[in-house]
C-alpha positions as CSV (number, residue, x, y, z in Angstrom):
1,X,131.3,86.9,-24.2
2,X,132.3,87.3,-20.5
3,X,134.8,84.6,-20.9
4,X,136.0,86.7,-24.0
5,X,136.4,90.3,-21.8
6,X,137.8,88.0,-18.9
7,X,140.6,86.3,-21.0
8,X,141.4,89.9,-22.8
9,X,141.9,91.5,-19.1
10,X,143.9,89.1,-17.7
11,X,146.3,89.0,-21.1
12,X,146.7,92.5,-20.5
13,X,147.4,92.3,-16.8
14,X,149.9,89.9,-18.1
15,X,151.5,92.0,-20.5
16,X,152.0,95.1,-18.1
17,X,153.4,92.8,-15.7
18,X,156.0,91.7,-17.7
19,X,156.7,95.1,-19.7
20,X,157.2,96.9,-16.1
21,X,159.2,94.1,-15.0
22,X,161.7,94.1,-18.3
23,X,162.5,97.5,-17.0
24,X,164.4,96.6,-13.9
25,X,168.2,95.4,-14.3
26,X,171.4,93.1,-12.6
27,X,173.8,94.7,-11.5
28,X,177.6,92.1,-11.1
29,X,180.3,94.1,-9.7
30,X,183.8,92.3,-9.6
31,X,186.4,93.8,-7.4
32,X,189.9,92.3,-8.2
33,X,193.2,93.0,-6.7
34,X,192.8,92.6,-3.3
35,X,196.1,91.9,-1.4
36,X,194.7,88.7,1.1
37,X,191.7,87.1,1.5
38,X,191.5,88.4,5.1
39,X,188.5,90.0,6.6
40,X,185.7,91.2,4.2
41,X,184.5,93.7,1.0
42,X,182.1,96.7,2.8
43,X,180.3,97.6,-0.6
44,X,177.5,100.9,-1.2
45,X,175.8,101.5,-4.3
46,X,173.9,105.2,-4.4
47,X,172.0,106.4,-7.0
48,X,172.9,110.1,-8.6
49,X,171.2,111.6,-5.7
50,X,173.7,110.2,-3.4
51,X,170.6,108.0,-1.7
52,X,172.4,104.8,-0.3
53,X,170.4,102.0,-2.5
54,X,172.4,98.8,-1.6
55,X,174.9,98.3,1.4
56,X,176.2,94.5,1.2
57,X,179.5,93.1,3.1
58,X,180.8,89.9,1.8
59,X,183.9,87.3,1.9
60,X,186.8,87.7,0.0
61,X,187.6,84.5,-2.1
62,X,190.6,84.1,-4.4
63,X,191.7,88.0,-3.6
64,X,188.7,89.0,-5.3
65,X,184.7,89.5,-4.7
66,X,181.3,89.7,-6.4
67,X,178.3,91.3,-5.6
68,X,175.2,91.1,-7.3
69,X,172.3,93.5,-7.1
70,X,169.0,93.0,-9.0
71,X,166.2,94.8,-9.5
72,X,167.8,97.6,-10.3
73,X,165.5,100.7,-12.3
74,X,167.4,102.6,-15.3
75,X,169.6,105.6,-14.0
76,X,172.5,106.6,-12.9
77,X,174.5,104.9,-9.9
78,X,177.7,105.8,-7.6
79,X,179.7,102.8,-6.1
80,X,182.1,102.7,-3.1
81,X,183.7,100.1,-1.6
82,X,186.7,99.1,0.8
83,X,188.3,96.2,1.9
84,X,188.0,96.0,5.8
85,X,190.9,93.2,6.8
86,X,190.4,93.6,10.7
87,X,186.0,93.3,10.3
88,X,185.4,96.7,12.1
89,X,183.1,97.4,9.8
90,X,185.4,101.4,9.1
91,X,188.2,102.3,6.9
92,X,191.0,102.6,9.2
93,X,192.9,105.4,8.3
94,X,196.7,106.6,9.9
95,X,197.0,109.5,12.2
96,X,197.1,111.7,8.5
97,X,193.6,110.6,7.4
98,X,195.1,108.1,4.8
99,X,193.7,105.0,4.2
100,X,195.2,101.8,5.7
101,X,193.0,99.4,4.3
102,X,192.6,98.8,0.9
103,X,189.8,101.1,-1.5
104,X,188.6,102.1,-4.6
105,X,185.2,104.0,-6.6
106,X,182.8,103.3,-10.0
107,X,184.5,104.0,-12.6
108,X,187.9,103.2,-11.0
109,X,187.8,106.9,-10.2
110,X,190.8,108.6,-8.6
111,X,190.9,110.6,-5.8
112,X,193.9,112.6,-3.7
113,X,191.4,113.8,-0.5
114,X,188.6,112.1,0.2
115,X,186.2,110.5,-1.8
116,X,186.0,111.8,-5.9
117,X,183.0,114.1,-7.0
118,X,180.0,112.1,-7.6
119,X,180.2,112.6,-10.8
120,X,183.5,110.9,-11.6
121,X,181.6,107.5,-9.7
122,X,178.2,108.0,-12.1
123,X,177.4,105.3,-14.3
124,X,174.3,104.2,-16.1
125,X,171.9,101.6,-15.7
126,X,169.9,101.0,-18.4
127,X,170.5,96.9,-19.0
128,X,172.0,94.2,-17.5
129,X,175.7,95.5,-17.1
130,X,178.9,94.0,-15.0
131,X,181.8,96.0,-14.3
132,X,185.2,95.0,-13.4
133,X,186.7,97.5,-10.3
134,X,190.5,97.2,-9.2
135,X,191.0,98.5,-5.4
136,X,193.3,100.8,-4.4
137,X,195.9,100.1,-1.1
């Protein structure tokens, strides 16, 4: 009987465990179009609250890059990214305030001055997803 109560308790355990873990998601973002494979990809992902959730830099191969991001819970999510050639970890901008280094938004959003509204960027997580994201220069 104790072995009985023992094995349903531990089946359960197991069967939580894996429901609560089915519930978290991957995340591959693709960024084509880069002009060089100079310098590196400075990549955030926020969630809908505008809470950083990921910041990742990584090497440009073949003018494009991939992240990955796991673990991700359902919801929405914001992504901005830019291509930093010269490694100074900014976005280098000319004496106007426009971008000298190449750019670009979730959703491929557009923008004129500054950044697009949040909630042109908003997408939702709620399986495993990838996206493809052309920059801007």
């Amino acid at each position: 009987m104790r072995n009985t109560i023992l094995f349903i308790i531990l089946a359960l355990s197991v069967q939580f465990k894996t429901s609560a873990q089915s519930n978290l998601y991957s995340l591959e973002i693709q960024i084509i179009g880069l002009k060089s494979n100079n310098g590196t990809v400075l990549f955030q992902l926020s969630n809908n609250e505008n809470e950083l959730i990921s910041k990742k830099s990584l090497k440009i191969i073949n003018k494009q890059c991939v992240f990955i991001i796991n673990n991700l819970k359902s919801g929405k999510y914001s992504i901005i990214y830019f291509h930093d050639e010269n490694e100074n970890e900014k976005l280098d901008t000319n004496w106007l305030g426009i971008p000298r280094e190449g750019y670009g938004f979730s959703n491929n959003a557009s923008s004129k001055f500054g950044p697009p509204p949040i909630k042109d960027r908003l997408f939702d997580i709620n399986k495993n997803i990838k996206i493809i994201l052309t920059i801007n220069y």
